[in-house]
N, C-alpha and C positions, 0 to 999 in steps of 0.2 A: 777530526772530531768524530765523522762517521766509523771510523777504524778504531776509532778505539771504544765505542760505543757497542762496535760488532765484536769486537774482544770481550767486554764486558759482558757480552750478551751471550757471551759462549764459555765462561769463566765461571761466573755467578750462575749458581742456579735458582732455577723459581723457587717462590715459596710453597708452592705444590711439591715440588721434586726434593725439597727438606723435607717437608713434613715426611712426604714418605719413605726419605731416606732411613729420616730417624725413626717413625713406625717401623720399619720393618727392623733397624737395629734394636730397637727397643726390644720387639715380638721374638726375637731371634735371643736376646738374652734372657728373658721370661723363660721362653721353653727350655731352655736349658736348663734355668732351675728347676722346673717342676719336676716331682717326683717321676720316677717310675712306677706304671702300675704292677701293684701284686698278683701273687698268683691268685687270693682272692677274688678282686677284682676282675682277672680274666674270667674269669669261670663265671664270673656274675653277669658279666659282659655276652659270654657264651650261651649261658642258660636264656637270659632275655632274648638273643637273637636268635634262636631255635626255636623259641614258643612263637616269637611272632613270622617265623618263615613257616611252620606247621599250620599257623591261622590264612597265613596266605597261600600254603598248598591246601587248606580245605576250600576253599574259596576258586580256588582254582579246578579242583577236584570236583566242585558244583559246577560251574560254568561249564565244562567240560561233558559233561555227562548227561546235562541236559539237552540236549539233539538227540540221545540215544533212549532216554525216558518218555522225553515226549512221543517218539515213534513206537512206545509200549517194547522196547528192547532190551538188552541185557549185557553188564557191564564184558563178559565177552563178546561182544561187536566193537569194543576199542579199538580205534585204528589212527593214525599219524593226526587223524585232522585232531581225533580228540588229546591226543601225544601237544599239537602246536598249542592247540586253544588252553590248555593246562600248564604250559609255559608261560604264556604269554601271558595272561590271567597273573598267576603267581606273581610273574616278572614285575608287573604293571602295579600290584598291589602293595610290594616290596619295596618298587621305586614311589610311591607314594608317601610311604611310611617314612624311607632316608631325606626326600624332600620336606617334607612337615619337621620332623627331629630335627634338621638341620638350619631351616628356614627359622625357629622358634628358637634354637641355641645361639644363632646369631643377632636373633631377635635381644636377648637373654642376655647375651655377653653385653652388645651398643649401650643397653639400658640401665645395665647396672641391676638388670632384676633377680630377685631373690636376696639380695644383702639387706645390710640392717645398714639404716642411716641413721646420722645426726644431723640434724635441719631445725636450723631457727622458724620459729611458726612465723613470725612477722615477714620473714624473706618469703619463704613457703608461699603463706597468703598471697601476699603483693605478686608472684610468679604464676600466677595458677595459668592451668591453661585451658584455651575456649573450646569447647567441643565441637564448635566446627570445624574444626582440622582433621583432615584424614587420614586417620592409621594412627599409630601411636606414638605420641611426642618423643623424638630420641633425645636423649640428653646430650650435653657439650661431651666433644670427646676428651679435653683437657679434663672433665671428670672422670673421664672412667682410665683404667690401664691401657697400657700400651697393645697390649696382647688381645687385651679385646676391641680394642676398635679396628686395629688390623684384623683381625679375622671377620668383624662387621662391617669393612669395607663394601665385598662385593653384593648385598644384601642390600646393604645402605641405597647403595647408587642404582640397584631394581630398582627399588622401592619410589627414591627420589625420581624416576622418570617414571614410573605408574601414577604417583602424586600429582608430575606435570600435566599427564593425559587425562585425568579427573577434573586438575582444575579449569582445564579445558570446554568442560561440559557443565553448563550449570543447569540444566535439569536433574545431575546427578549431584551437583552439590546442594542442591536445594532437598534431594530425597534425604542423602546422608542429616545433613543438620534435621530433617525432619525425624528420623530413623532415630537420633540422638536423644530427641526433646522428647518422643512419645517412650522408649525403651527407659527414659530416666524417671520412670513414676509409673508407678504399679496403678492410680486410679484410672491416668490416662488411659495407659494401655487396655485395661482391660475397657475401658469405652470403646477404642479401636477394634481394640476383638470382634466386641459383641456386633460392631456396624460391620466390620471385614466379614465374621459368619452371618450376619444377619439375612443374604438372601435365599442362606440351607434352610432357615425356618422359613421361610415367604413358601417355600418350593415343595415342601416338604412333611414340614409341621413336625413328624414321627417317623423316625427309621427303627427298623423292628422286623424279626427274624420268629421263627415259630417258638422259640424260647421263652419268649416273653406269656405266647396264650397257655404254654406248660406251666411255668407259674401260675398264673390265674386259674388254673383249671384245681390244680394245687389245693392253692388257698380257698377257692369255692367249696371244693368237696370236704376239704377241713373244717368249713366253717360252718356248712349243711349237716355235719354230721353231729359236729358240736352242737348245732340245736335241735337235734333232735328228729333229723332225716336220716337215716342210717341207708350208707350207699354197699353195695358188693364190697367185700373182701375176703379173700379168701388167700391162706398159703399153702394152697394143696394143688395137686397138680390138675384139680378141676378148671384152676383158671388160665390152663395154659392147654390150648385145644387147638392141635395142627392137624392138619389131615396128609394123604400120604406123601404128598409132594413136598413137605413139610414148611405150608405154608400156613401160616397163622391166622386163625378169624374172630378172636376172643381176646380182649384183653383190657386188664383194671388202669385205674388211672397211672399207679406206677409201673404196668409194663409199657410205657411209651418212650422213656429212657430206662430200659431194664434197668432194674433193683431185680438181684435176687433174693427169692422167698425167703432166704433163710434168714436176711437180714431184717427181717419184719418181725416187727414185736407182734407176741401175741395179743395183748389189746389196739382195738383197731385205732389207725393214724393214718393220715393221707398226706405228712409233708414229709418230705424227704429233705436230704443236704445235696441234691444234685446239681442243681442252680443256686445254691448258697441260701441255705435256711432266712437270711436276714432280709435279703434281696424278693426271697416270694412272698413271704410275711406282707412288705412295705408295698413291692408292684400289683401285688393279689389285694391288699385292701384297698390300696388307692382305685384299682380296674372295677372292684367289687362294689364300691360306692357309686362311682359311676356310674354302673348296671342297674342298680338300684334306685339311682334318682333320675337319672336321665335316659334310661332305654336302650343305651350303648355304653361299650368301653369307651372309646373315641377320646369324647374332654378326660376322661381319665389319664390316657396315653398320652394327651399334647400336653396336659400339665405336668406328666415325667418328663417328657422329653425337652418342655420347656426348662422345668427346674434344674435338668442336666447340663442343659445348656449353659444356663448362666452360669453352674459353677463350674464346669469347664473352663469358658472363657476366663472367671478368676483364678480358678489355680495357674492356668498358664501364663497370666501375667503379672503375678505375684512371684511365679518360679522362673520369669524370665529375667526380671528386672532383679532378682536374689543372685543371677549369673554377672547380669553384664552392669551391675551397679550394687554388689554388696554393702556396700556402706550404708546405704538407704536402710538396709532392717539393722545393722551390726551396730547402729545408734543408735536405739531408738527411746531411750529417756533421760536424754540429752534437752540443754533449754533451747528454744526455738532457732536464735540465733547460730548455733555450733551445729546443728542439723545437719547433713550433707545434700544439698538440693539437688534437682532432677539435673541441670545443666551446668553444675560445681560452679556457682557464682563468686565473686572476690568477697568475703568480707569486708568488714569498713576498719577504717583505720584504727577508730576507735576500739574494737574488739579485739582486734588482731596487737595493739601497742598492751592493753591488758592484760591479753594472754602471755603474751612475751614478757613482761614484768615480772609474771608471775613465777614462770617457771619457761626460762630462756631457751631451753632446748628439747626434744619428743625424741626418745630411740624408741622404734619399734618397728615390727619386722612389717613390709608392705603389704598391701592388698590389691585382691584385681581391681581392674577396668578395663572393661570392652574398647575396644575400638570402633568408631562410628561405621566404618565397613561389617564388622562383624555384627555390630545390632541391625545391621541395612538387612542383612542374609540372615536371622534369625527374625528379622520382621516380616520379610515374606514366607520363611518356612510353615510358621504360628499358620499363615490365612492359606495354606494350602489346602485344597478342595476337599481330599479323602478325610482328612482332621475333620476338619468344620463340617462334612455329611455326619461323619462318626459322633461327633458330640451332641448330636439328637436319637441316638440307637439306646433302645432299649435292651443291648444284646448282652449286660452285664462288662465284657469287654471294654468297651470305652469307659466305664465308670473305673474300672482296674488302671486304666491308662494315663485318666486325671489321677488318681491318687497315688499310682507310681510320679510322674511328674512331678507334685505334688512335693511328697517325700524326697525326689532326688535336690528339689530346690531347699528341702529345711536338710539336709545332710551335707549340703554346699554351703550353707552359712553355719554351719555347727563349724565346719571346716577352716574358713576364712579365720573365724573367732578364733580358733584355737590355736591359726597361725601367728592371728595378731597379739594373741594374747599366752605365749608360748611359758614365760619365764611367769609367768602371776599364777595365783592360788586358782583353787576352782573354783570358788564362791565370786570371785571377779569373773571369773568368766562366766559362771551364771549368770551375773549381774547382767554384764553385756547381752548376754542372749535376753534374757527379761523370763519372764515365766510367762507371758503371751505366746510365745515363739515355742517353748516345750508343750505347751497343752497342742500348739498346732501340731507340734510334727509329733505326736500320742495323736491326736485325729488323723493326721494322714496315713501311720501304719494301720490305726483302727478301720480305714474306708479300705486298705487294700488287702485287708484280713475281711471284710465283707463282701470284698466282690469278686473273688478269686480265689477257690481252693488251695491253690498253687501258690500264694502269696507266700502261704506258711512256712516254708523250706527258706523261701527267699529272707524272708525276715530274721530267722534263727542264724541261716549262714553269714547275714550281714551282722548280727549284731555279735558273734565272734572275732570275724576279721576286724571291725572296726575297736573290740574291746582290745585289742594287740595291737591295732596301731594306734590308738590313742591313748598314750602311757599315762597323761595329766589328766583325762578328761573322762574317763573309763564308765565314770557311774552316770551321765546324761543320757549315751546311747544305751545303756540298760533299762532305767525309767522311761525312755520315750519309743523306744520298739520292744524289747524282751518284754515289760511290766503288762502293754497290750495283748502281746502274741501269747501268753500265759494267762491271763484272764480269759480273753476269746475262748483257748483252746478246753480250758478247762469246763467252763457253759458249753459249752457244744458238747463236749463229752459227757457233762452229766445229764444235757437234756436228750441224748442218745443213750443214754444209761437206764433212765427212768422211763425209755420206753414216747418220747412224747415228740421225737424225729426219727427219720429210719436213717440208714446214714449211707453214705455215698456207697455207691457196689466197686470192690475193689480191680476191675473187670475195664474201670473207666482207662487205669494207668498201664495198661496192658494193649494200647492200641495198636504198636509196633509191636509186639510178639503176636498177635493176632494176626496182621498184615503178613508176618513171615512165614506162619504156619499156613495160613490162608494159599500162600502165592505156591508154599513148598506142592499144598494138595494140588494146586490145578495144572502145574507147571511139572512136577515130578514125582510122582506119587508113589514111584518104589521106595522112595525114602522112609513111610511109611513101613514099619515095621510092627508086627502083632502084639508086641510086648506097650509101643507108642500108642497105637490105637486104643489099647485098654486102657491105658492112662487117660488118653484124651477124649474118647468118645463120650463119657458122663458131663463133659467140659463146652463141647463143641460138636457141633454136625461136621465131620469133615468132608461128605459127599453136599451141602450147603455151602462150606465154606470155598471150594473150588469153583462152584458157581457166582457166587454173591462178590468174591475177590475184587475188588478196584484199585488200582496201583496207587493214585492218590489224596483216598479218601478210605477212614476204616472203621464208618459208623455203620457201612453195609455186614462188614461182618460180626459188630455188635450187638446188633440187632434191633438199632436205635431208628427210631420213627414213629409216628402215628398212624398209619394205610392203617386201615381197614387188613387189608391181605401185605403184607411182610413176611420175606422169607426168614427162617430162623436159623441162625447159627451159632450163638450163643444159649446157651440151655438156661436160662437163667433160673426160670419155674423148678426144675428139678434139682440143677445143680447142687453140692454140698458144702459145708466148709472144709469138710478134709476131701473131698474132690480136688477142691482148689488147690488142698495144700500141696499137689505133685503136678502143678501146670509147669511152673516154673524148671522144675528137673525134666518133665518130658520136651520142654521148649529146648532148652539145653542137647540132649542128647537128638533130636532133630536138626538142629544146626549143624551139631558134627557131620549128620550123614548129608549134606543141604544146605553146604557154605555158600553157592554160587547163589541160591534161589534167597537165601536169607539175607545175601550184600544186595539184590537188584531190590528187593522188598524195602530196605532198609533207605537205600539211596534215591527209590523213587518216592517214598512216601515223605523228604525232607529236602532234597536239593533245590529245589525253589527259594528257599528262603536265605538261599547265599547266591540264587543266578541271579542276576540283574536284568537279565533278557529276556527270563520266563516271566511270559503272562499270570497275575496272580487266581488260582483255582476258585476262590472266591473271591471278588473284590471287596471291596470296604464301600462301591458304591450298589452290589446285591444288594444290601439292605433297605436300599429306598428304593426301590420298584421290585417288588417280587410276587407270590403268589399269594402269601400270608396277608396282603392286603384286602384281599376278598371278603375275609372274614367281617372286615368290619367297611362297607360302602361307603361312609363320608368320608374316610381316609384313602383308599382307593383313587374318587373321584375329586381327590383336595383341590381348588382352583379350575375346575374342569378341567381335572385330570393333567395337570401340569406337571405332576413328575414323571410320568413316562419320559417327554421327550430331553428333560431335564436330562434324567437318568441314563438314556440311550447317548446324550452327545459326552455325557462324562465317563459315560465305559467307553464308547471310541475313542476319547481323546489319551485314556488310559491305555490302548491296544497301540497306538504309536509308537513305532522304535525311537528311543533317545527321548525325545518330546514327552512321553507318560509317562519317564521313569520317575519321576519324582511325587507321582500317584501310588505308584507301587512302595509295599510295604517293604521291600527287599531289596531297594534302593539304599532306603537307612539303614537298612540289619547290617549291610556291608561298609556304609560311614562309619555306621556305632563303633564297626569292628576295626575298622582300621586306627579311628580316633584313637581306643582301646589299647591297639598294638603301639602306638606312639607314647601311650602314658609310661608301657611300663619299657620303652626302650629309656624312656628319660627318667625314669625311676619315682614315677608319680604316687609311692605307695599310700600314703595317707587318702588324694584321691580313687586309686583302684579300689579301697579297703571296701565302697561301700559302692562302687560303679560293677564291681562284682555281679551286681545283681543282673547287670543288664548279660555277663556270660548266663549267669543264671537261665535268664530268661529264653535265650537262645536256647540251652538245653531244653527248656520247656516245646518251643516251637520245633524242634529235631521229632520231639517224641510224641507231637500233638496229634492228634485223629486225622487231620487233612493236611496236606501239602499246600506251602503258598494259603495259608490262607491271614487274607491283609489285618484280620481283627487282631490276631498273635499279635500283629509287628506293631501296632497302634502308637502304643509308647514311642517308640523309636524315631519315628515321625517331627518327638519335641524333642528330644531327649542326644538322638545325632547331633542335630547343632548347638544342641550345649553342652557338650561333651568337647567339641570343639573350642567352643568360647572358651572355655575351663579349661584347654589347655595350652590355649593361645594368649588369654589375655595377658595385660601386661602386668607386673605385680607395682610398677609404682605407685605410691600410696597419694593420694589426692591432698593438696593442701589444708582442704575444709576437715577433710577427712581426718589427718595429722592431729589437726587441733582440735576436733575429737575425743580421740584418743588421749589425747594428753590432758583434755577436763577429764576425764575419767581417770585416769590415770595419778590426777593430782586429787579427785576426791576420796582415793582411798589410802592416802599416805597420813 
């Protein structure tokens, strides 16, 4: 009996060693069917994996190059180390990118994500599953093909032993199911916010940079003049008086961010567009009342910064819970019962055997769901320190950063909808969105055309991309970005027209070609040819600008500040328009003679914000302890002066290698980017169509006046880990959810 027992036992195989026998026969006859790719395809293949090895050698190319910047050097001092660290860098960024693409396809195959089902909602209901569970429910593999559960094997059985080692820990499953319950409700969260930021305002009250008393100074002088105090003005070169050193000891309210004269209407005005016409108007009356009633700016400032506050903390939890629980807004006038709740409860038998009567079966295409790991890592990202300092800053920046946020969250449910609702008319899919949801995301391009010049390109470029990739849906993202961006622009132009704002000096967009010429004067000055100096001498001091030069900042040579004495480099008083019009050609034909000086110009004044190692040039925590405090003593001395020491352990803990990197803003800028490179290996074009913004915005930060500096990266901060969730979550469609869709579904037949 034992003998023949161990025959059989050597005979018969397990039922593991079947299964896999047959998996792998199975997988083995699948592939064989499957086509060959076309030469299309290659090429498509090809092109996606060349952009994203190009984002990983710039990235590489930053890291790289910072040891030879920071030592104020020159991309000729290259040498092996920077040869490895540019390998490795690239290599590191690449294998990150195959690991996510690959991790997330296997993800994709096990789940059956992205198909269209047919599912009885009564089964559905009854099957739901609890969100305490960690990670994403795989389905039976008897559901899905052969082909993909074999290929989701070795994926699988990670997972299932990282699952073991979780359930292991129950402080950690206590946080997940917590991470769950609070990320599944936008009221909640945003309570959570407000106590997570709440001890930036205990600490703080007001973060604010000198930008803020340039406004006010602004709107004072506009408003003093408006009744009837008439302050200097002049656009003659009276008001521009340097002596021979050519330093500056005269100057009107708008030479503190040059405006040049020529941009000045001849009847007198004192607001400009430099800080965003809408922003000095709102921060200059509110300061101005203040002044008025109470003796200081002060309560003026803590009631911006309070008001900022709170709506910060709501956009982000209204754009968090739009990521990792869409169904939550993509129902929303739905009867109480069909709603999809924060922790996707079972319905009752009762609702669920009606719905089923009614109409026995829902095809429609899936929607995300987070996974309770991913809302766990997108709950702590939200309460990260530099955000929660940032979202009390008056520095206009943060307010740009809610409303990008903002926006990325209604372009993520426009998204979701359109997937859901692929095969139906447009009026259904309005339906679904509601017109609640379009007035919001028409306010959230409105608040990011208010608080950012720079918005404007963004919004234009996005609502092309997305008019081409959304073939059914074309005229929403018209009406709720193009109808704003076109109004705005239009007011702004005729109130620049009529003479009643001056308008931005075109001089702001030129900070890298300044930085180049600048670095060519101090650094190589035979470059410098008689024919270039004539061009540029009406433009620029260039015996100024070889002095004034700063590798990582290049408001020295724009001649932005308020001293008292300021060196001048920029001519702005005299300057002309058709001066200006030959900067561009003299920049141009300088380069040619001054490649080397215009690549180290170019690379020091932007590689920060793709190294991960470089300390940020300004932090995002300068603004709560700086000099600007002076101006006003209660603010200053807030708490007996409790934000000094606040501020001092939060830049040290920021200066830490590994430890602060998740302070710095250039931590995200390189997730964003990688997230980014993963969408379009997997071919995420409907997402890229409007995530564009955020290359966008990179470009902005390349070309901005300082290096590293954390306000640029702000966004990216929320917007990295949901960029992630988006492209990790899971697309099974939730039961509640299901049935949903299928009341809708059936009230429009």
């Amino acid at each position: 009996m034992t003998h023949n027992a161990s025959s059989l036992s050597h005979t018969t195989p397990t039922s593991t060693q079947a299964d896999t026998t047959s998996d792998t026969a199975a997988g083995m006859a699948t592939r064989a069917a499957m086509p060959m790719p076309t030469g299309a395809q290659r090429l498509g293949s090809i092109a996606r994996w060349t952009l994203v090895t190009l984002a990983a050698a710039w990235i590489g190319l930053c890291t790289a190059v910072g040891p030879i910047y920071r030592a104020d050097g020159s991309i000729t001092q290259w040498s092996w180390v920077q040869t490895v660290i540019f390998v490795g860098m690239t290599a590191l960024v690449l294998g990150l990118v195959i690991g996510i693409t690959r991790s997330i396809r296997t993800t994709r195959t096990t789940s059956t994500i992205g198909t269209t089902r047919t599912t009885s909602t009564a089964s559905a209901i009854n099957t739901v599953q609890q969100p305490s569970t960690i990670g994403t429910a795989l389905q039976d593999p008897a559901n899905t093909s052969s082909t993909a559960h074999k290929h989701g094997q070795r994926g699988l059985k990670c997972w299932q032993r990282l699952r073991q080692y979780c359930h292991a820990l129950p402080w950690l499953q206590r946080f997940l199911r917590f991470a769950t319950r609070v990320t599944g409700n936008p009221r909640i969260l945003w309570c959570v916010i407000l106590l997570g930021w709440l001890w930036a305002w205990i600490c703080f009250a007001v973060v604010l940079g000198a930008d803020v008393f340039s406004q006010i100074n602004e709107f004072t002088a506009f408003w003093h003049h408006a009744h009837g105090q008439p302050l200097p003005y002049s656009k003659s070169s009276l008001s521009y008086q340097a002596d021979n050193q050519g330093i500056l000891q005269f100057a009107t309210i708008m030479d503190i961010y040059p405006t040049a004269h020529y941009l000045w209407p001849d009847q007198p005005t004192f607001l400009t567009n430099h800080h965003n016409i809408v922003l000095t108007l709102f921060y200059g009356a509110i300061a101005y009342a203040s002044q008025h009633y109470t003796g200081s700016v002060a309560l003026g400032l803590i009631l911006l910064a309070a008001a900022q506050y709170v709506l910060c903390a709501w956009i982000v939890a209204r754009t968090v819970v739009r990521f990792v629980e869409p169904s939550w807004f993509i129902t929303p006038r739905l009867p109480h019962q069909l709603r999809p709740q924060p922790l996707a409860q079972t319905l009752s038998s009762t609702t669920a055997s009606t719905i089923a009567s009614t109409s026995p079966s829902i095809t429609t295409s899936a929607l995300p769901c987070a996974t309770p790991a991913a809302r766990a890592l997108v709950l702590i990202a939200i309460l990260n320190p530099a955000f929660a300092v940032s979202s009390l800053g008056l520095t206009k920046s943060p307010l740009f950063a809610a409303a990008l946020i903002w926006w990325f969250g209604c372009c993520y449910q426009f998204t979701c909808t359109h997937r859901a609702y692929t095969m139906h008319s447009l009026q259904l899919k309005a339906r679904a969105l509601g017109w609640r949801f379009l007035i919001e995301w028409g306010l959230a391009t409105s608040l990011m055309l208010i608080s950012a010049k720079y918005a404007a390109p963004l919004i234009a470029i996005a609502s092309i991309t997305m008019f081409l990739a959304f073939a059914h849906s074309r005229s929403i993202p018209l009406y709720t970005m193009l109808l704003p961006l076109i109004v705005f622009q239009c007011a702004l132009g005729g109130a620049i027209h009529a003479g009643l704002i001056i308008d931005g000096d075109p001089i702001e967009g030129k900070s890298m070609q300044l930085q180049q010429i600048s670095r060519t004067a101090q650094r190589n000055r035979a470059a410098f040819t008689p024919e270039l100096m004539r061009k540029l001498d009406p433009i620029i001091d260039i015996n100024q600008a070889a002095l004034a030069y700063y590798p990582q900042d290049a408001d020295r040579v724009k001649s932005s500040g308020g001293e008292i004495h300021k060196r001048v480099v920029y001519r702005w008083a005299t300057v002309s328009k058709e001066d200006m019009a030959q900067f561009n050609t003299a920049w141009l034909e300088l380069g040619k003679r001054a490649p080397i000086e215009y690549i180290d110009a170019f690379l020091a004044n932007s590689y920060g914000y793709f190294d991960i190692a470089d300390v940020p040039y300004v932090s995002a925590f300068y603004y709560a302890d700086n000099a600007q405090f002076a101006r006003v003593p209660v603010l200053q001395d807030w708490l007996g002066g409790i934000r000094h020491p606040i501020a001092a352990f939060l830049q040290g803990w920021s200066r830490i290698p590994v430890l602060g990197w998740p302070l710095h803003g250039n931590f995200w800028t390189v997730l964003a980017l990688i997230a980014g490179s993963c969408m379009v290996i997997l071919r995420r074009w409907k997402l890229l169509s409007w995530q564009i913004v955020v290359v966008l915005l990179m470009g902005v930060m390349i070309l901005a006046p300082a290096n590293n500096f954390d306000r640029h990266m702000l966004p990216l901060f929320i917007i990295a880990p949901l960029m992630l969730v988006a492209l990790s979550s899971s697309r099974t469609l939730s039961p509640i959810a299901r049935a949903a869709h299928k009341q809708k579904h059936a009230r429009t037949q």
